[in-house]
C-alpha positions in Angstrom: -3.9 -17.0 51.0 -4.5 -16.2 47.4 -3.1 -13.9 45.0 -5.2 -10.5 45.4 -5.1 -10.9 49.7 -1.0 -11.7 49.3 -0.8 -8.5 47.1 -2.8 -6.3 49.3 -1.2 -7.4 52.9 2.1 -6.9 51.3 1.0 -2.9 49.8 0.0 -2.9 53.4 3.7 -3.5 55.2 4.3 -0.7 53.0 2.7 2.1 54.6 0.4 2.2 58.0 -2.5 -0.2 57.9 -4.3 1.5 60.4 -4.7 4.3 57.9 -8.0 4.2 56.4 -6.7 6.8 53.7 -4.3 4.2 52.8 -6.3 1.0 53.3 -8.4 3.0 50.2 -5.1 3.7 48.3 -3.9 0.4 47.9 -7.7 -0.8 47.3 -7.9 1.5 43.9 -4.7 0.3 43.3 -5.5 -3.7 43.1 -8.7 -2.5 40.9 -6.8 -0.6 38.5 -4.1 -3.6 38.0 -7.3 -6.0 37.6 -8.4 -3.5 35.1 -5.6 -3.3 33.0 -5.2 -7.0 33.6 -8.6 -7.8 32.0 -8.1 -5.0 29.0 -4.7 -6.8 28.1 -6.0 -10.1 28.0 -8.8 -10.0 24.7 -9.8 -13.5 25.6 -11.6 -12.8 29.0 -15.1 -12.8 28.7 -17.8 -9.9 30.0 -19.1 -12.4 32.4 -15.4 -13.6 33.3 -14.2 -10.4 33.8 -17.5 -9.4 36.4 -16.9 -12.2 38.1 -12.9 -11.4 38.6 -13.9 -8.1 40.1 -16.6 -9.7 42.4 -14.0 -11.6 43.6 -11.7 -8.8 44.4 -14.9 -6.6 46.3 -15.6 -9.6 48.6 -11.6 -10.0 49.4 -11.3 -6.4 50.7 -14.4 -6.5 52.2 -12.6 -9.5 54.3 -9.8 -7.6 55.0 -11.2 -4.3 55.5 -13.5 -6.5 58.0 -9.9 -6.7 60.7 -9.7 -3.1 61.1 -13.2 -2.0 62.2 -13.3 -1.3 66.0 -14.4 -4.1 68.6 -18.3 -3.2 69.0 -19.8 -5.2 72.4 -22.9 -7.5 72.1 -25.3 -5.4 74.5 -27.0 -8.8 76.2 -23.5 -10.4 77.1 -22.3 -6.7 78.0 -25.0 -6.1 80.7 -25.1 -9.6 81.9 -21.0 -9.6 82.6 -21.5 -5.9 83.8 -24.0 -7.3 86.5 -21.9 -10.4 87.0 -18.8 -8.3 87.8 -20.7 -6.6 90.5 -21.5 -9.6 92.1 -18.2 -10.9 91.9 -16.8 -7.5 93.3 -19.5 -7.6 96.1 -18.6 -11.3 96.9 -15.6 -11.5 97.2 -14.7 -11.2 100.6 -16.6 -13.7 101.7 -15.6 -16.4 99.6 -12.4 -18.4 99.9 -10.1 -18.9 97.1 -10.9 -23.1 96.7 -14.9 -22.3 97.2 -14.3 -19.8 94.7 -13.1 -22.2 92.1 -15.5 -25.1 92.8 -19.0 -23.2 93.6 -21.0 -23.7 90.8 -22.7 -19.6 90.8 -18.8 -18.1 90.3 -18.2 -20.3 87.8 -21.7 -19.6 86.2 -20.9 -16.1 86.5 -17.4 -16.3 85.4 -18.7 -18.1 82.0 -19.4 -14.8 80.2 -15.8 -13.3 81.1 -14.0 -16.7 79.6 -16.2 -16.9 76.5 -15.6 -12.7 75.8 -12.4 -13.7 74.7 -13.4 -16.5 72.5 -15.4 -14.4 71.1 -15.1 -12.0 67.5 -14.2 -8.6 68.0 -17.2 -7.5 65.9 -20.3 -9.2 64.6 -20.7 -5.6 62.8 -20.9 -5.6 58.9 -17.5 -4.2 57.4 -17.7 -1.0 55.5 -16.1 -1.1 52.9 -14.4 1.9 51.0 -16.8 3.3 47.9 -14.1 2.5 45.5 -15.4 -0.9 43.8 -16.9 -0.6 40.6 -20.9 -1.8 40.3 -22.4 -3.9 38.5 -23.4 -2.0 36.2 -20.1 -0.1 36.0 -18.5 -3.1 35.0 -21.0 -4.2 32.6 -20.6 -0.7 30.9 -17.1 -0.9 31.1 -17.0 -4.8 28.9 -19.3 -2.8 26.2 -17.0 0.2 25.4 -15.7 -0.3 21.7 -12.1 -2.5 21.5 -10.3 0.7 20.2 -10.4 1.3 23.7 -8.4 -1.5 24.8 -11.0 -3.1 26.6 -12.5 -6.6 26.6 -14.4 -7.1 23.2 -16.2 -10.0 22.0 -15.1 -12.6 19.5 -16.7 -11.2 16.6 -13.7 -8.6 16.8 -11.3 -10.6 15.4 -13.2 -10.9 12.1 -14.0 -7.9 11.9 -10.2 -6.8 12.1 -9.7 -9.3 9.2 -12.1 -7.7 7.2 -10.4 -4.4 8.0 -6.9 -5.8 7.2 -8.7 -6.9 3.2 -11.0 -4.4 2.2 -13.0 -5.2 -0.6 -13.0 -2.1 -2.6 -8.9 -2.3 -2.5 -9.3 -5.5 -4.6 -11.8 -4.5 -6.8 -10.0 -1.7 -7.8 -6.8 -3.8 -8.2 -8.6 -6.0 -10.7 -9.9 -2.6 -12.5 -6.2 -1.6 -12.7 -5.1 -5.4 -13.8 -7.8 -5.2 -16.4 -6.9 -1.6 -17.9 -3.0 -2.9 -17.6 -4.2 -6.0 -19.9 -6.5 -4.2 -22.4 -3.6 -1.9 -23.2 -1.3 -4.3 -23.9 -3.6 -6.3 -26.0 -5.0 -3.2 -28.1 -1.2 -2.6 -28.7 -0.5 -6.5 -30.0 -3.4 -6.2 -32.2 -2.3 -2.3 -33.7 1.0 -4.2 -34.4 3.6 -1.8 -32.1 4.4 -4.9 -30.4 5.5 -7.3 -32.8 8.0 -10.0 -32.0 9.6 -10.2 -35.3 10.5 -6.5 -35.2 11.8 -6.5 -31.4 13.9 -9.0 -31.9 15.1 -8.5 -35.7 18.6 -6.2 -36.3 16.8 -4.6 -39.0 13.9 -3.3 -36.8 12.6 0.2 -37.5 12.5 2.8 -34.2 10.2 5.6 -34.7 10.2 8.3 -32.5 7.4 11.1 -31.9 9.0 14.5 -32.8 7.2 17.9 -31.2 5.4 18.8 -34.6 4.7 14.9 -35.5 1.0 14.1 -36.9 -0.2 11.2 -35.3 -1.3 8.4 -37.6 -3.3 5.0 -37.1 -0.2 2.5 -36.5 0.3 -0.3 -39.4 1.7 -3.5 -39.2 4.4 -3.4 -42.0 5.6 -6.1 -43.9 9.4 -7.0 -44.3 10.2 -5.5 -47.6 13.3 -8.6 -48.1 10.5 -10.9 -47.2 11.1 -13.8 -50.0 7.1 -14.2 -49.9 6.2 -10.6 -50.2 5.5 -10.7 -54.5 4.7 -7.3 -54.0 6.2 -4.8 -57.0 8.9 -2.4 -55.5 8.9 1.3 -57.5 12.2 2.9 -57.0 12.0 6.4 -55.5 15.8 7.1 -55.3 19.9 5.1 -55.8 22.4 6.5 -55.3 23.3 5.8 -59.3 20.7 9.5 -59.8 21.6 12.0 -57.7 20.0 14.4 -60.0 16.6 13.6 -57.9 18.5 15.3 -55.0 18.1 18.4 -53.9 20.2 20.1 -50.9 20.4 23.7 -49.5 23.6 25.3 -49.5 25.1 24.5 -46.5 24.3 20.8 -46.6 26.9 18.5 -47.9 25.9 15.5 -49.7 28.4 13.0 -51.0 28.3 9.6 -53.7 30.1 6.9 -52.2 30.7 3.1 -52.0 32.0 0.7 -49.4 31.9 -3.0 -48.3 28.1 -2.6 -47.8 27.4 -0.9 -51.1 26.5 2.2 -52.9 25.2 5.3 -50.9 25.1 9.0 -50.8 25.4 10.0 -47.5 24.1 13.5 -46.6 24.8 15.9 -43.6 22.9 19.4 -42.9 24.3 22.9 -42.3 23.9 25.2 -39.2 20.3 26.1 -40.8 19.4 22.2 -40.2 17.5 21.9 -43.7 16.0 18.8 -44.9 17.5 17.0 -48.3 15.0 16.5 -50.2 14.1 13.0 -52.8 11.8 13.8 -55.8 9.1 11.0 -55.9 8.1 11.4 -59.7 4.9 12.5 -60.6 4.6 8.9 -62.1 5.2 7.0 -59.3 2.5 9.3 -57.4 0.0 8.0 -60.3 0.6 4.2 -59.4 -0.4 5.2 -55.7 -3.2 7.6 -56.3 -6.3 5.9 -53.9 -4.4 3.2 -52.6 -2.0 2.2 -49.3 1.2 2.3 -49.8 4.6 1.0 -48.0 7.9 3.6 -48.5 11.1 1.8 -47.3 14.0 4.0 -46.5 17.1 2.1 -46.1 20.1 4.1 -44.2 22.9 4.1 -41.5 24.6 6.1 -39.2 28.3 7.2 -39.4 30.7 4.9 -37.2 30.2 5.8 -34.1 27.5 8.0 -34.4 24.0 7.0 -34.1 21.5 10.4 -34.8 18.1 10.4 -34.9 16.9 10.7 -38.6 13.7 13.1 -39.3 11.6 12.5 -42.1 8.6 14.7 -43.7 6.4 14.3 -46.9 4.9 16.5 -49.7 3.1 14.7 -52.2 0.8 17.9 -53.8 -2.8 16.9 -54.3 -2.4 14.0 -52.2 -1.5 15.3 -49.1 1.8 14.3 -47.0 3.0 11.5 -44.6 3.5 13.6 -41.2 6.5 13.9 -39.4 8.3 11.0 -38.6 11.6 10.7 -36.3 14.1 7.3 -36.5 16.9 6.5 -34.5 19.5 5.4 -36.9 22.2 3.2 -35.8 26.2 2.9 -37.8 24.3 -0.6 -39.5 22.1 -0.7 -42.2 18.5 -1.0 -41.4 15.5 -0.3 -43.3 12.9 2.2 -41.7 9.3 1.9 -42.9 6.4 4.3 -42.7 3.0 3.9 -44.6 0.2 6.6 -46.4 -3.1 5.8 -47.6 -3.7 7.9 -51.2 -6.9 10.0 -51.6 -8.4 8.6 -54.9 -7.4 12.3 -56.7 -4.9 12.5 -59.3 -1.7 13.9 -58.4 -1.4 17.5 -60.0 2.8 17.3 -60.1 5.7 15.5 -58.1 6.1 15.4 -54.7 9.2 15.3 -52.2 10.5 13.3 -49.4 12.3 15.6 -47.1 15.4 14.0 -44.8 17.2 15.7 -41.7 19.9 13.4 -40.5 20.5 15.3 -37.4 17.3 16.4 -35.9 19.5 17.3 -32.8 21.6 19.5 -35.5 25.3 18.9 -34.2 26.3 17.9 -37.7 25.8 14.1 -37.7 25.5 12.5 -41.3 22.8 9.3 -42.7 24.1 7.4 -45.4 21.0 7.0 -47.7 21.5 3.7 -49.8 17.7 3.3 -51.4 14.4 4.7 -51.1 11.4 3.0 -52.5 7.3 2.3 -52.0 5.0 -0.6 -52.8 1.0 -1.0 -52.5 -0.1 -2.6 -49.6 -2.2 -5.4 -49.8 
């Protein structure tokens, strides 16, 4: 007994065989477990999977085949119907040995021995209109796997080709490519320089809310023993007559372990201190590039961010320029290219050492400017 028969007869001792209601019941029942047999396994093929429920259909046909009603061959049912009335009309006359050695009763008796030798029905079993056709089945293999039913191999790549799509990669390599162009057009403008991130005397400059933007320059180190550049003092702290502060700014000449300085704090107002750059010095740059070094510090403990502005007359300005200063002394470095025009008077480098105005000072030890190469 296989598999699908043992499964039926045992569905059967559940309930009452005899039932043709339930005989169908528990035949839709194997053919949905084959069914969702066939759509769990992806390996079984179309033609695997019509041969599986072929199988199935000629099983209950089999067993459907024991319940249909005896139906009696008509030439053995007339000839044992005349037999028996022979029988029945001779018997009286014939003894009980005669009777079982005369070769006519035994003749005649044949046909009632073989009728139980015989099947109970040579009649075709009908069985329930519950098994899928051919061409049921064959409709059922083609329905798309999303489905969950039996798909050919050619699924599996295309799942792969799902799981990597090809315009996710292209665009990763447009993003990889942006990613790298940025960082090399930021090498070459010099914003990234090694020598800078890694020096104690770097310069941070920092982009205030009124700041013109400027074409970044790589700057030279001004203490660089092979820059034979000539340096034009702009301000020491040995002239504080070029100076000038509003009135409620403090700004105070002293001297430590580090030097000379004059270190200047702003009011409530949160004016500038201004440098003079002489009219003189404006002369030397007039139609050139130029390199202004400010060298400063924060108080002890109190690192501000420094702001710094321009007004050179006929020659225009330097924009707006923001530094965080540390409590060390660093040099901070911004650049100006000259219009060719001569200066008409001096101009003015303008200083705020607390651009957050909570009355922070900078200590100011040397401003000066060179031409750039």
């Amino acid at each position: 007994m296989d598999a699908i028969e043992k499964a039926i007869r045992n569905a059967f001792e559940k309930g009452n065989a005899e039932d043709r209601e339930f005989r169908e019941k528990v035949y839709r029942s194997a053919f949905a477990a084959l069914d969702r047999a066939l759509k769990a396994n992806p390996g079984v093929t179309v033609e695997n999977a019509i041969n599986r429920r072929k199988a199935m259909q000629a099983k209950i046909a089999e067993i459907e085949s024991e319940f249909l009603p005896a139906v009696p061959d008509i030439g053995h049912a007339a000839f044992d119907t005349a037999g028996t009335d022979d029988v029945a009309t001779a018997a009286p006359s014939v003894d009980a040995p005669a009777a079982r050695g005369g070769g006519d009763i035994s003749r005649r008796d044949e046909p009632v021995l073989s009728v139980d030798d015989r099947p109970r029905s040579h009649a075709t079993p009908v069985v329930p209109d519950i098994i899928p056709d051919r061409a049921e089945a064959e409709a059922l293999a083609r329905q798309p796997a999303s489905e969950g039913e039996v798909e050919p191999d050619r699924d599996e790549r295309r799942m792969q080709r799902r799981r990597f799509p090809l315009g996710a990669l292209i665009a990763a390599l447009v993003v990889l490519a942006v990613i790298g162009g940025g960082f090399w057009w930021l090498k070459q403008s010099g914003l990234l320089r090694g020598d800078e991130a890694s020096s104690s005397s770097a310069q941070v400059t920092e982009q205030g809310e009124d700041y013109t933007p400027q074409q970044p320059t790589a700057l030279p180190d001004p203490d660089d023993a092979s820059d034979d550049r000539e340096w034009i003092t702009v301000f020491t702290p040995s002239n504080p007559a070029s100076v000038s502060a509003p009135a409620d700014a403090k700004v105070e000449a002293m001297k430590d372990d580090t030097g000379s300085f004059l270190r200047i704090r702003s009011g409530a107002s949160g004016s500038s201190v201004a440098f003079d750059v002489g009219q003189g010095v404006l002369d030397e740059l007039a139609g050139k590039h130029a390199v202004f070094v400010i060298v400063a510090r924060a108080q002890e403990g109190q690192e501000t961010q420094m702001s710094v502005s321009c007004n050179f007359g006929d020659l225009g300005d330097c924009g707006r320029k923001r530094y965080t200063v540390a409590n060390t002394r660093n040099e901070y470095l911004f650049d100006v290219t000259f219009p060719g025009n001569q200066p008409g008077a001096a101009g003015t480098i303008s200083i705020d050492p607390d651009f957050d105005n909570k009355g922070k000072a900078v200590d100011i030890y040397e401003i000066r400017v060179a031409v750039a190469p």
